[in-house]
Structures are given as C-alpha cells and as structure tokens.
KOLDRENFI-218114 format. One record per residue (C-alpha): residue in three letters; x, y, z. Coordinates in steps of 0.2 Angstrom, whole numbers, padded with zeros to 4 digits, always signed. Layout:
BEGIN
ALAXYZ
...
end
This chain:
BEGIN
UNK-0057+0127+0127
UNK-0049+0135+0112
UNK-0057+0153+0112
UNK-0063+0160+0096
UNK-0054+0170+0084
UNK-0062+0188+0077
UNK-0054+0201+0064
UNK-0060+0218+0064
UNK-0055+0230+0049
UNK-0057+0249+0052
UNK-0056+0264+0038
UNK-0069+0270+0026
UNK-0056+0265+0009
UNK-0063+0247+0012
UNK-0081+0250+0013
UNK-0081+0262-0001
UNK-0073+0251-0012
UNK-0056+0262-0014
UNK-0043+0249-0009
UNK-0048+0228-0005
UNK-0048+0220+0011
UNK-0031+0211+0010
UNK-0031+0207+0029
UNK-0045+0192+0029
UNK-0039+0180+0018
UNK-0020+0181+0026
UNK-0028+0181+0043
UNK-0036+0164+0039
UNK-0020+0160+0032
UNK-0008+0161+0046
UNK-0022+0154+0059
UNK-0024+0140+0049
UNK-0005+0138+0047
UNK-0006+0135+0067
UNK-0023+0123+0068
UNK-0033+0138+0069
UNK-0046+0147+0062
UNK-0057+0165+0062
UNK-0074+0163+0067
UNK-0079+0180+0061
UNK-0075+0196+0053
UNK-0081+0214+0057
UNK-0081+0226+0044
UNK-0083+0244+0049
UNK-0079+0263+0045
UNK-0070+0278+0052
UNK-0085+0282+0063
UNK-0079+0283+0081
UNK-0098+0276+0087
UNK-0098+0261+0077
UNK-0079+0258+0081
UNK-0082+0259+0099
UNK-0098+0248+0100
UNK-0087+0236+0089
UNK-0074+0236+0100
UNK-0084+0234+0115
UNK-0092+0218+0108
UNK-0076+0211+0106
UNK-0070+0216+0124
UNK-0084+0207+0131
UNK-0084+0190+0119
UNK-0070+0182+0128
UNK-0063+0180+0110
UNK-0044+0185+0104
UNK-0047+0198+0091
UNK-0036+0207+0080
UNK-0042+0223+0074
UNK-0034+0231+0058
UNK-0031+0252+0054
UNK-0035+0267+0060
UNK-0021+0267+0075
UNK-0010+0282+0066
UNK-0011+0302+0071
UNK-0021+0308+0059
UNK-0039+0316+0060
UNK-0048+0299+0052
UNK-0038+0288+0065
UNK-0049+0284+0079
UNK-0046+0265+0083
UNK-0034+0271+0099
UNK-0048+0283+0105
UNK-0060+0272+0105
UNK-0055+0257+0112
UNK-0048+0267+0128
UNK-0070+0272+0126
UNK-0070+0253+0126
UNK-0064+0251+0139
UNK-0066+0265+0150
UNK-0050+0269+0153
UNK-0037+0284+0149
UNK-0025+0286+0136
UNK-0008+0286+0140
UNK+0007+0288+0133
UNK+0016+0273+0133
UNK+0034+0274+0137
UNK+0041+0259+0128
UNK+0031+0267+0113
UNK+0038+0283+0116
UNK+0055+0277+0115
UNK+0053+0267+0100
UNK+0044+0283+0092
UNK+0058+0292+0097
UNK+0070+0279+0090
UNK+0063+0279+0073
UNK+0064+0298+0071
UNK+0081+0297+0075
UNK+0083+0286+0062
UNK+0075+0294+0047
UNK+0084+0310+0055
UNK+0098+0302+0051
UNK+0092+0293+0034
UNK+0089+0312+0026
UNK+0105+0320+0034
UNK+0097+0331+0045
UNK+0097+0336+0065
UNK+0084+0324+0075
UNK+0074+0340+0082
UNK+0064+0332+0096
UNK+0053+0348+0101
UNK+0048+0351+0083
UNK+0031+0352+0083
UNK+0030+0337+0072
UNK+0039+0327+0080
UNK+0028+0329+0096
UNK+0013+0325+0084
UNK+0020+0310+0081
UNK+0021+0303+0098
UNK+0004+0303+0098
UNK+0006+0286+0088
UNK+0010+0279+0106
UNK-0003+0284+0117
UNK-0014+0270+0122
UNK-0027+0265+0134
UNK-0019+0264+0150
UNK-0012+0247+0156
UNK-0011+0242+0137
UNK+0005+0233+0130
UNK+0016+0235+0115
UNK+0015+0224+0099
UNK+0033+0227+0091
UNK+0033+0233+0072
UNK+0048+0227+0062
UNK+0045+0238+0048
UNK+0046+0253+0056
UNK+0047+0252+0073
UNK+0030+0261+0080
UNK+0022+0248+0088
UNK+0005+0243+0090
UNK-0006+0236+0107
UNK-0015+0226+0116
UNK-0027+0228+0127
UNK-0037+0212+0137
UNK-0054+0210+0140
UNK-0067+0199+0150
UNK-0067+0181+0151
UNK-0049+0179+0146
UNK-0051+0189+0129
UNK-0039+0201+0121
UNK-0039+0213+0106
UNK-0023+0216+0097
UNK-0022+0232+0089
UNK-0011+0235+0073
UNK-0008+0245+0058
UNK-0018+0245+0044
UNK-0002+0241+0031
UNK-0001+0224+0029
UNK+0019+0224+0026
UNK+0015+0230+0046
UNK+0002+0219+0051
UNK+0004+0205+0045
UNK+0022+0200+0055
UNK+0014+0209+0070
UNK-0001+0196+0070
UNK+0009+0182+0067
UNK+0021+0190+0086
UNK+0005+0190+0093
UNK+0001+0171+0090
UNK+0017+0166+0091
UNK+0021+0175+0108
UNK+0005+0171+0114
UNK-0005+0158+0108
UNK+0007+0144+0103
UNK-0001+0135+0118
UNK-0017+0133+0105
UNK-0008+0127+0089
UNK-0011+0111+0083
UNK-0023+0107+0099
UNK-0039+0103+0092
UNK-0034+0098+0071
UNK-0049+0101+0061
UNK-0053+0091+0045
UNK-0066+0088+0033
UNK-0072+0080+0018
UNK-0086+0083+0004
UNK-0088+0076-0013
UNK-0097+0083-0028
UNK-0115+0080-0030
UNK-0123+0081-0048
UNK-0138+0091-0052
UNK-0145+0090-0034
UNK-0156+0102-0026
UNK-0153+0106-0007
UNK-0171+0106+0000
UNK-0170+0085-0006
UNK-0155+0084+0002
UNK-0160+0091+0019
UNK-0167+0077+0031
UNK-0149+0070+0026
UNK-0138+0083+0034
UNK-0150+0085+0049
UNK-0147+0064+0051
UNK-0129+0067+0050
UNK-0130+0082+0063
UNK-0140+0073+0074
UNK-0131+0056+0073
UNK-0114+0066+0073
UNK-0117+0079+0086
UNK-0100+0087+0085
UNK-0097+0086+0067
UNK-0105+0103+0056
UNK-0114+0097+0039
UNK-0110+0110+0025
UNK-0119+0113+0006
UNK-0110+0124-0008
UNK-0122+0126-0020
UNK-0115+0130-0038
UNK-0128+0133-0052
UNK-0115+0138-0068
UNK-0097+0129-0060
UNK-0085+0130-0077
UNK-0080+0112-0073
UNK-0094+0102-0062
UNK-0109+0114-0070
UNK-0123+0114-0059
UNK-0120+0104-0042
UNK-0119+0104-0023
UNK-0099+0101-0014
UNK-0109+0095+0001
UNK-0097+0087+0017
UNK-0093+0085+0034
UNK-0082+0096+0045
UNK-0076+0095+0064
UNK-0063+0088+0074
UNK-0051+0075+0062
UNK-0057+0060+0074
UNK-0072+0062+0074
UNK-0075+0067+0055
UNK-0072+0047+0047
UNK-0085+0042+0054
UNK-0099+0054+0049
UNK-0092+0054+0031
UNK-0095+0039+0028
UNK-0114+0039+0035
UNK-0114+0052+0023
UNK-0108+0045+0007
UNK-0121+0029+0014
UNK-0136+0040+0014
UNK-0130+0048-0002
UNK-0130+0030-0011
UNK-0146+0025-0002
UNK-0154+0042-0011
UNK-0147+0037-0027
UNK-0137+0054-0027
UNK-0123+0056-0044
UNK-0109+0059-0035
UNK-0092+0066-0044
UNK-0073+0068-0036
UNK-0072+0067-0018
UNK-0061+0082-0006
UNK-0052+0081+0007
UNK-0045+0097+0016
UNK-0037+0101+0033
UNK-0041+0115+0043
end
C-alpha cells in the first residue's frame, strides 16, 4: 500500500494573511513529479495546543507528513516542543545538529572577520535550533546548514520537520522523498480525464456519476462547476480519476451516458497525476 501524504504549515503570518502559503502548491509539485500526490493539508497557528493535537493526529495516521515552520529559537517557534509533547518523549540535543550548528557559526564567524566565540551567550542560544525529540534524525539543510528532523510514528508513519523558508524546505522535502520514499515513485501512475459540459446543472448529472462509481468501483467521479468561466461561461469540467489502467474504461462509460443524456459537450482533458 502506498501510504498517504499530509502537509502541515505552522505560524500565525499564514493565517492572518501577512505572507501566502507558498509550501502547498510546490508540495503537490515535487509529489507529483514522483507519481505522488497530498491527500491533505493542515493549516494552523503558533498555538503550542493546536500544534500539538496536529501533530499527534499525524503521528497516529500511518501517513508520511511534512510539517512546515516554526522549528527556529525564537519565542513563537514551538513546532520542536511540541511534537516531543507528540510524542512523549524528551528533547535532546542532537549531536549531529550540534555539530552542523556549530559548523555554520564558524562559518559566518569567519564570513564577518571575526573570532568564532562558542560560549557567547548567543551562540549557545543558537544550538537550541538542534534540540529534538529524542531518537529523532536530522534532515540536511543545503542553505545553511541547520538541519531539520524527523521523527516516526505508528503504523509505519513519519513526520518530517523543516523550516519554514522555502529556499530551505523545499530541497529538504525533495532529501526526504528522495532518500526515503523512492521505493513509492512511479508505483501506482494516476490519470484522468474529463471534458467540458455546457450549461449543465449537477443535481441532473448526479445518477451518472454514482453509475460510474458504482460500475467503476476504484475509479473517483469529479464535477468542477464554473458559473462565469471567461472562456467556456457557465459549465461543469466533469471526469474520471484513479489508477491509469483502470481509468479508459470508466471514461468511456462516461462519455456514453453523457451522449445518451444528450449533454453539450466541449474540449476533452487529459492530465496525469
């Protein structure tokens, strides 16, 4: 069984509105990229309840999650603390973490032509960035070398920490499936199809898509319903989706009992998933 993918994005600049959800639509992209897809998205902010019940949804689901933001130092960064909540476990500072920590303030020590001051209070601050739940494992950052973490949870489930920057996150996701999920790529190709319908209401179009369903058990039905489309005006995109093998068939029962209703159809479209 392929498990199900989740996003979670943390920090209160999303929910107010201050800065747009970049992470979703690239997320989408670079499962989709590998023959996979998200199943959901959480959206939640810097409440250290709600991140923890989040997080201990997604540790029981089975599912692999990435969750987005709030893994830095300062007072409204609570992702870290709360998913060792999550889990029950401690934080610990990870030593792989520390040393990378480490390894980047040498480097920007050394960027601004100063002494690397390791005891500075700072400096110690910052090593905070690498405490995790305990038994968690580093997810490399090739911007700037703090890494992130994950964790696993029940039923053969993980969530995969990582900044919320997408120059960051992004490359660490893609490490993530890369490293390990490479086994799932490609496994299970998803298709579908739908066409254009003209001036259709869905209510008519109703016992059509539960035949479809019904006849075409592992295939979904899907209606788009437009009512001022610059180009088609009003219409429905209705199609089939599932499994590339399976999905021929039920399209073409579909486009059938579209004839047989006598439905205006327009262009036809095609898309892999």
């Amino acid at each position: 069984m392929t498990p199900s993918f989740g996003l979670i994005i943390v920090g209160d600049e999303i929910l107010s509105g201050k800065r747009a959800d970049k992470h979703m639509p690239k997320v989408i992209e670079l499962l989709s990229a590998r023959g996979l897809s998200l199943a959901y998205a959480d959206y939640v902010g810097d409440n250290p309840d709600r991140i923890t019940a989040t997080l201990q949804r997604a540790f029981a689901s089975g599912d692999v999650v990435f969750s987005c933001g709030g893994i830095g130092a300062t007072p409204d960064d609570h992702t870290r603390q709360c998913a060792a909540r999550a889990l029950g476990r401690d934080l610990v500072l990870h030593p792989d973490a520390e040393a990378l920590i480490r390894e980047r303030m040498q480097d920007v020590a050394q960027e601004q032509g100063v002494t690397y001051e390791p005891d500075r209070p700072d400096n110690v601050h910052r090593l905070n960035m690498g405490v995790f739940p305990a038994g968690a494992h580093i997810i490399p950052n090739p911007y700037n070398k703090i890494p992130g973490f994950s964790c696993e949870g029940g039923r053969g489930g993980a969530v995969h920490f990582v900044p919320g920057f997408p120059v960051m996150a992004w490359p660490m996701i893609e490490w993530v499936l890369d490293q390990h999920y490479a086994a799932l790529f490609n496994r299970t190709p998803q298709t579908e199809q739908s066409v254009v319908v003209y001036g259709a209401m869905e209510a008519a179009l109703t016992p059509l898509m539960e035949r479809i369903e019904k006849t075409h058990p592992n295939v979904r039905v899907f209606s788009l319903p437009s009512v001022d489309h610059p180009q088609y005006g009003r219409h429905i995109e209705l199609g089939v989706k599932g499994p590339a093998p399976l999905v021929p068939a039920a399209w073409q029962d579909l486009k059938r009992g579209l004839h047989e209703f006598g439905a205006n159809c327009g262009p036809e479209l095609v898309r892999s998933l």
